[in-house]
N, C-alpha and C positions, 0 to 999 in steps of 0.2 A: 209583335208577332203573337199571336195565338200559342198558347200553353199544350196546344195539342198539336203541334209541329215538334218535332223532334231534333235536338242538337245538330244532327247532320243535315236536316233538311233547312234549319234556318240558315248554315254555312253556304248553302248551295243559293238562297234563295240574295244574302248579304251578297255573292260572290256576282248574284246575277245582278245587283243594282251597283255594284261598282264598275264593270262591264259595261252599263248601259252608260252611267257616268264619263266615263272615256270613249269608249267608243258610239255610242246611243245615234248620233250625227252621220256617223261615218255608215252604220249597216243600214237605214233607208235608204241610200245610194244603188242597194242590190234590190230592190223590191220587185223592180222589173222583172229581171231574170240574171241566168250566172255564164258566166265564159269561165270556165276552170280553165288552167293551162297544164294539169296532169289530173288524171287517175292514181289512187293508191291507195294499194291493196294490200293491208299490212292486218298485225295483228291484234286484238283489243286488249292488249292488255293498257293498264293505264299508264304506263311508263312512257309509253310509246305514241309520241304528239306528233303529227308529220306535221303540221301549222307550226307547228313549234320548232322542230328539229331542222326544218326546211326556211325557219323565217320568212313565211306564207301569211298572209293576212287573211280575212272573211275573203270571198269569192274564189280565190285561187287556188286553191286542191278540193277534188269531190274525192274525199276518201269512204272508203269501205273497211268496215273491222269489224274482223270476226278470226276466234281463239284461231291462232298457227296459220294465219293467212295465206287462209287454203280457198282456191277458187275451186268449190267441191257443189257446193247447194245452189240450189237454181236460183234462190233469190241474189246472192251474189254476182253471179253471174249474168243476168240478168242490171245489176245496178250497174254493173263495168260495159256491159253492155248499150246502156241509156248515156255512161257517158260517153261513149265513142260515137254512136250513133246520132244521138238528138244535138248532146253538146260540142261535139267535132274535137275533144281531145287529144291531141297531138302523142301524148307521151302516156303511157303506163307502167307505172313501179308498182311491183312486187317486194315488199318492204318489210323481211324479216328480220330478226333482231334476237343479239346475244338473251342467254340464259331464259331463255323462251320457255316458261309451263309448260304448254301445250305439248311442245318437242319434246320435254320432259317426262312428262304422262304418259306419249308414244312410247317411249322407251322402258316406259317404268312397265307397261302393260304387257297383260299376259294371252290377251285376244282381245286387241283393239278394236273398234266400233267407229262407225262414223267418220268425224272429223278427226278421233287420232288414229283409225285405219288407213284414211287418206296422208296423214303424214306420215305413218309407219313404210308407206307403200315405195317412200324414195329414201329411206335406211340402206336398202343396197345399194346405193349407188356410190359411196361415200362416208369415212366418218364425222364430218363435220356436217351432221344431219341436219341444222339449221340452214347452213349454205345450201344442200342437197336437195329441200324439201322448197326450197326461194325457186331453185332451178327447174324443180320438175312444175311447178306451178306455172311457171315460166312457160316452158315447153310445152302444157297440156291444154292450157286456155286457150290458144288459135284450135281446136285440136276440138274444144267440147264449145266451140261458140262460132258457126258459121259467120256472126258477122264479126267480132272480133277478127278473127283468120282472114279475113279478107278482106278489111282496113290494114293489118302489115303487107296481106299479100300485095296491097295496090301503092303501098309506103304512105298511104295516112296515117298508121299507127307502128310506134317503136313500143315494143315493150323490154323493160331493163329490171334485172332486179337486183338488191341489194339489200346489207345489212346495218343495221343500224348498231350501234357498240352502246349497251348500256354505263360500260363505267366510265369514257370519257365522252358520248356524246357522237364522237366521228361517224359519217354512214360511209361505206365501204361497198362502190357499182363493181358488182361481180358480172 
């Protein structure tokens, strides 16, 4: 490796050829195209692996992450969008998870913005604002995405959400 790559990025780069080593065979299999069998819409923190947590391998979850897995910004909306529409996804989790930043920041703030205004904005409904904030996500997708709303409306699409438990692992379908 080149002396002008940086400790982090050789780890990244090592991580990616032992990856290719194991799997390298298995991911030209998808080159064609993908059949996910869910959507999920969770949050970016790193903790938080749906492939992982779900025992998913390449092709099987088109997830989306972004801070407090909020379906808030168009371009989200829009990628949950492409996968209902193009790739015909069955299911979509809403996938929030203990001790959550983002939820944290909402709360810590004194005139939230943006993405932690949009999680501040399901605080009333409940103290367990992680749940609360999964739910209102929940609820307001069909709501801000004609074609989403009308894939459940027609029962092409369930949307479920749930919490992922940082300290032992378990997700928990609320």
């Amino acid at each position: 490796m080149s002396e002008h790559f940086s400790e982090d990025l050789e780890k990244l780069i090592e991580g990616n050829a032992s990856f290719v080593a194991v799997e390298g065979e298995y991911v030209g299999r998808h080159v064609e195209g993908q059949s996910p069998k869910a959507a999920v819409l969770t949050c970016a923190d790193s903790r938080v692996i749906p492939e992982k947590i779900f025992d998913r391998g390449i092709g099987e979850l088109f997830v989306i992450r972004v801070a407090g897995n909020v379906a808030y910004e168009a371009s989200v909306i829009q990628s949950l969008e492409y996968a209902v529409e193009h790739l015909k996804v069955p299911l979509l989790m809403i996938l929030g998870h203990t001790n959550c930043g983002a939820v944290k920041a909402a709360e810590e703030s004194a005139g939230p913005e943006g993405i932690l205004r949009e999680i501040a904005e399901s605080f009333a409904q409940g103290d367990d604002h992680v749940r609360e904030n999964v739910r209102r996500q929940m609820s307001l997708l069909p709501e801000r995405s004609k074609a989403i709303g009308l894939a459940v409306d027609s029962g092409q699409l369930e949307i479920h959400g749930a919490i992922y438990n940082l300290e032992n692992g378990r997700v928990e379908v609320i």
